[in-house]
N, C-alpha and C positions, 0 to 999 in steps of 0.2 A: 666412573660413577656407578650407583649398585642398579640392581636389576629396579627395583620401584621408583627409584631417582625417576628414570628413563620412562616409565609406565607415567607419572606425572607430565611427563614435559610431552609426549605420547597425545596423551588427554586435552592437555592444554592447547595443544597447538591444533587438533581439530577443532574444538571449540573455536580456536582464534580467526581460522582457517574459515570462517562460518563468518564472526563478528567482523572483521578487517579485511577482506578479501577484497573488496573495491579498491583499498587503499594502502593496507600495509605492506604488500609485497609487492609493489610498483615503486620501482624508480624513476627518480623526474631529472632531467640532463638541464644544468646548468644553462639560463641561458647568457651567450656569448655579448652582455655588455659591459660599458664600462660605468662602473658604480662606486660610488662611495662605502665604504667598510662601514659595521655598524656599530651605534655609540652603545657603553655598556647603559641598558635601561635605565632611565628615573633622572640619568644624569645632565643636568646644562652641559653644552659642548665644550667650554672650556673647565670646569669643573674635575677633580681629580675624586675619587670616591675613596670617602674617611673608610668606607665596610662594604664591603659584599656578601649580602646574606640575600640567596635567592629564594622568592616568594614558591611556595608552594601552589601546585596547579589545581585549579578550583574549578573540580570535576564536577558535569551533571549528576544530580542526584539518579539518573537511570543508569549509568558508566556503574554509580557507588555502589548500587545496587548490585551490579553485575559482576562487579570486583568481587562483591560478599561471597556470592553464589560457586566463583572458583575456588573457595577456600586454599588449599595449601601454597598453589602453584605461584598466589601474590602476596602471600604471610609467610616472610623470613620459620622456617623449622626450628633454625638454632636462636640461642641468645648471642648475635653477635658483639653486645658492647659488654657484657660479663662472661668471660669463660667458664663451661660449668663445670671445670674445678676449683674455681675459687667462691668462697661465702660469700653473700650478699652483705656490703656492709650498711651501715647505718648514717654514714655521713660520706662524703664526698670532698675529701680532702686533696690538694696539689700531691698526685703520687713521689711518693720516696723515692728516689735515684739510688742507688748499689751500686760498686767500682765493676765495671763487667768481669769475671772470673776469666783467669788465662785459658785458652783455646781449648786446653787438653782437660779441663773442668767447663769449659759453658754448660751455661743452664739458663732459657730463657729467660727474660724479664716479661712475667705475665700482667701486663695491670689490672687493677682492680677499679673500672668505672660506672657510675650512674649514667644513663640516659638523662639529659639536661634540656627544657623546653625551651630554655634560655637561647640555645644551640644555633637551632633555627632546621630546613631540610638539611639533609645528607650534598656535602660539598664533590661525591664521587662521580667520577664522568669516566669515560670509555676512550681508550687509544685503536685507534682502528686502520689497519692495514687494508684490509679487504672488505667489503661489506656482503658478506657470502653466508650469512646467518639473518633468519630471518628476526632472530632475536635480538638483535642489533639496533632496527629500528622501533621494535616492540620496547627493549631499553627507555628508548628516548621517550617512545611515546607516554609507557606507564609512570616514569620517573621525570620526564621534564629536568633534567640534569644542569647542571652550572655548566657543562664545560662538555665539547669532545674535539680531540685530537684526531684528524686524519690525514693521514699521509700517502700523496701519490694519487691513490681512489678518490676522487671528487664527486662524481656524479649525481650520489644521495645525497649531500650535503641541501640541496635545496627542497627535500623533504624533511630534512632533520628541521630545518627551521620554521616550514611552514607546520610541522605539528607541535613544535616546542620553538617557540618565538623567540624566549628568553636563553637558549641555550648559546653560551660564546661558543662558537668554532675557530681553533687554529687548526692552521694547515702547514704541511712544509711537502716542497718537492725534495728527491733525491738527489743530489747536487757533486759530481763528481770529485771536482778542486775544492781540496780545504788546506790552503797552502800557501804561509805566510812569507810571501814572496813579492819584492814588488813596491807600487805605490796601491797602499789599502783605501786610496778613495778609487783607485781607476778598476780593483779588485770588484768594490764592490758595482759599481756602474755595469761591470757586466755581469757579475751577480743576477743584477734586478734584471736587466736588457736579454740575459738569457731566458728568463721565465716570463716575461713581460705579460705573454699574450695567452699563457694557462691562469695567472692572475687577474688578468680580466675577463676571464671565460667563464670563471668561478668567484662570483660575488655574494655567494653568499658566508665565503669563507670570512672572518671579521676582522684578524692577525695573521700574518705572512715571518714564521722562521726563514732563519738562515742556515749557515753551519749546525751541522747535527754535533752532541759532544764534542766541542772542543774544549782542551785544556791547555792555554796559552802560557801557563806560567811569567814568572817576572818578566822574564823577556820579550815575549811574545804578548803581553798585553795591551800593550801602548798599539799596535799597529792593530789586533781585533777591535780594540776601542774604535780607533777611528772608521776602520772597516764599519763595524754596526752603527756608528754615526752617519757615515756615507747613504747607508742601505737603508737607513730610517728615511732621509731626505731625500732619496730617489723614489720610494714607495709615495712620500707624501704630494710626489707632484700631480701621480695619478688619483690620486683620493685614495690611497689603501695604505693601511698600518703595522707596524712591523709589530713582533715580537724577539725582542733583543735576548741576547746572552744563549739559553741554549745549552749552557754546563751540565759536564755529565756528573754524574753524582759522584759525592766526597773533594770535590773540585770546585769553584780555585779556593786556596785560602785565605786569610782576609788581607794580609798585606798585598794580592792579587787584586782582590776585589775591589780596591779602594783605587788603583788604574781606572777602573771600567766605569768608575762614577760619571766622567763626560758623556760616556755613553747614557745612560739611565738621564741623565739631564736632557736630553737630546729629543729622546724616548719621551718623555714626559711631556717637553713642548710638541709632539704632533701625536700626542694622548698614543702613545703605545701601551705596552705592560712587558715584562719582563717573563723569562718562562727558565725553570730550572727541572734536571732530572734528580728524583729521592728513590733509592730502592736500597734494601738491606736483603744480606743473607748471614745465616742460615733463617731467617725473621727478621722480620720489617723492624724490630726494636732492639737488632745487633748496633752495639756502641752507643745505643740513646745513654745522654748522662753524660759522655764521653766531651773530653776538652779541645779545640782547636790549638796548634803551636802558641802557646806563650799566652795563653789565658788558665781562668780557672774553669774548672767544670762547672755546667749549668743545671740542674736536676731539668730543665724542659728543652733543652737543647739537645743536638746530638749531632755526630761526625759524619752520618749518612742522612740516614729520615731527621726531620727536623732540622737541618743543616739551614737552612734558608732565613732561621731566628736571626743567627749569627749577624747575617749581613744586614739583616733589616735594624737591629737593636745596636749593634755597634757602628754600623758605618750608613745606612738608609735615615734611620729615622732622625738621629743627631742634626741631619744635612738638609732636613725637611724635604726629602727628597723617597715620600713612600709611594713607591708604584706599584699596579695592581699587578699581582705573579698567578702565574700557573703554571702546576705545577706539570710539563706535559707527560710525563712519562714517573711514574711509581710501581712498585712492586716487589716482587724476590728476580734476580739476576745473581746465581750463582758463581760468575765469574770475578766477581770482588775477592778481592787477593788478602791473605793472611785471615782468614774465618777459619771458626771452627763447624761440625758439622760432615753431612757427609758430600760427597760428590755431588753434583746438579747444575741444571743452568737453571729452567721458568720453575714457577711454581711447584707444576704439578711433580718436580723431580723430588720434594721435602717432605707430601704427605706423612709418611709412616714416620718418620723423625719429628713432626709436629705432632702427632697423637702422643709419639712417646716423651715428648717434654711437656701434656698437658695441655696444648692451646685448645684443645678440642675433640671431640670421638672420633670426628671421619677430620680427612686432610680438608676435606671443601670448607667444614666448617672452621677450623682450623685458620684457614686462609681468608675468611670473612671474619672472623675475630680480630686480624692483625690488622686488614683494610678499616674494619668499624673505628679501631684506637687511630688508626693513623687518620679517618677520620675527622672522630671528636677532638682531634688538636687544631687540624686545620680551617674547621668552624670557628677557634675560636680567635681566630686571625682576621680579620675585619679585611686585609688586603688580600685574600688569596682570595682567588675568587674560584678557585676547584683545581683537582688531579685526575688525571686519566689514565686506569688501571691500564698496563703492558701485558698482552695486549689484545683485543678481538680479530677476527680473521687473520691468526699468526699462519703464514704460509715458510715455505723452506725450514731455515735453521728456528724461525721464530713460533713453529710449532708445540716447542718445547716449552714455549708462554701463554701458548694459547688457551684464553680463556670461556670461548665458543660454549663450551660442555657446561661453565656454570653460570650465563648468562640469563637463565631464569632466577636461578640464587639470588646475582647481583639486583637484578630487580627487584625481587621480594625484599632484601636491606633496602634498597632506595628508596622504594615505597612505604615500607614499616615506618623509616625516620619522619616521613611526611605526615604518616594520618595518626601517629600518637598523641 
């Protein structure tokens, strides 16, 4: 980030350092009982929810006030839902899809979008490894987010929710065996039986993963089905709720998908939600447009981001069977095979290559361009209920994603979409 980036964040954080000091940079330790997981808001307990669109937080006029007074550090700089190289248009049509150009010709697909009040807030939430930024909870605080992902790190989580009440938390422990081996109901019995007592130590967690990416293919489906069948009804004895499936992105396809239906059936009677990974390189709108085996192409669909149409349109919603998804993991992961583009894993490795196709002037804004489109699609999905950018507190190899450095940025997007 440039030198005034840093002079900002500088600024802001003694300010912050001043207003939150009682309470922002304190964390509060789970306490050790056993609870019931909580219901998504508004909803009767057995009730499945037709939308999730989460209510914007309705700040004292003295906060609003105080917000004004920081000027840049909580007003998005860029325009993240029009790139400023494309014109302003005049209408707001279903974008045009284009066949993607072969590797050795890519040129992103840049959309051209209005801000819609129709929308509702900003669906983007935070994937969090470590909670070792103090911007992390300032996040939550400023944005009141649909959604955060945390993994491993529990501790904050019962701050997240006593300052943002509405925010769903999943969680997933690091789980050694993922190995289709076996009888998958006795797999998953120890599954649950191994973490038993980190899930009831941490109740404010709402949804309980399993398997991180798996990709079970034809064969291997029928036995994760029932696994995540197993794992749902062992979570529900204790009052706590799974989230099923867990797909890493471009995975499964849909004659896969259509196995895992008794799962999602299963899920649905002890009110789970489902959770899938979406990331695209060299840009989050690599292959959007693009066709799954043996269909035709969808101009709002796509092979990576957007993948999750597929199953809900073809095989979810036919079966009356729409459960609420999240999305837990989005963003750029350069290790998607056959792209064009240059070397890289997380984000910050695409900068200079996204200024030079246009998304943006600096990489940052660039990189909140592609999150605003991805987005304003998934507002407009009544069953997502949000995604969690990959990822804050990236420690080791996950440094390469870490999004630490623009977690003021992200706030100021999340915040802009609220007070428009």
């Amino acid at each position: 980030m440039g030198e005034t980036t840093w002079q900002k964040r500088i600024i802001f954080l003694l300010l912050c350092s001043i207003i939150f000091l009682s309470t922002a940079c304190q964390q509060e330790t789970a306490v050790p009982t056993r609870a019931v997981a909580a219901v998504i808001p508004t909803l009767a307990d057995n009730a499945l929810p037709p939308t999730w669109t989460p209510q914007p937080p309705h700040a004292p006029e003295a906060r609003m006030a105080a917000m004004a007074t920081l000027g840049p550090s909580l007003t998005p700089s860029i325009t993240p839902i029009l790139p400023t190289n494309t014109p302003r248009p005049t209408v707001t049509p279903t974008p045009t899809i284009t066949p993607i150009p072969s590797p050795s010709r890519y040129a992103s697909y840049i959309p051209t979008l209005l801000p819609s009040s129709e929308l509702g807030p900003s669906k983007l939430g935070l994937h969090v490894i470590r909670n070792n930024d103090f911007w992390i909870n300032e996040f939550v605080r400023q944005g009141q987010p649909s959604v955060i992902k945390a993994l491993d790190d529990f501790g904050y989580v019962a701050e997240i929710k006593a300052i943002s009440p509405r925010t769903i938390v999943v969680g997933r422990f690091n789980y050694p065996v993922q190995d289709y081996a076996g009888s998958p109901e006795e797999a998953a019995r120890k599954f649950v039986a191994d973490q038993l007592d980190q899930y009831l130590a941490n109740p404010a967690v709402d949804y309980w993963e399993g398997w991180n990416e798996p990709d079970p293919n034809l064969d291997n489906m029928p036995w994760y089905t029932r696994f995540e069948q197993e794992r749902v009804r062992q979570l529900a004895q204790y009052g706590l709720r799974a989230a099923i499936g867990g797909f890493a992105t471009g995975v499964p396809e849909l004659d896969e998908f259509v196995l895992f239906v008794p799962a999602v059936e299963t899920a649905l009677e002890h009110r789970g939600i489902l959770t899938l990974h979406e990331y695209g390189a060299p840009d989050m709108t690599f292959l959007y447009g693009s066709p799954l085996p043996g269909y035709p192409p969808y101009a709002n669909r796509g092979a990576l981001t957007f993948r999750y149409r597929w199953y809900y349109e073809e095989i979810l919603k036919p079966r009356g069977l729409v459960i609420p998804l999240v999305i837990s993991e989005a963003g750029i992961d350069g290790i998607i095979g056959n792209r064009p583009g240059p070397d890289g894993y997380g984000w910050a490795d695409f900068q200079e290559y996204w200024v030079q196709q246009g998304w943006g002037s600096t990489g940052v804004e660039a990189f909140i361009n592609q999150l605003a489109w991805y987005d304003n699609g998934v507002r407009q999905d009544g069953y997502v209920i949000g995604f969690t950018v990959f990822t804050a507190g990236g420690i080791g190899h996950w440094r390469n994603y870490d999004i630490n450095a623009i977690l003021p940025d992200l706030t100021g997007y999340v915040v802009g979409q609220q007070l428009r």
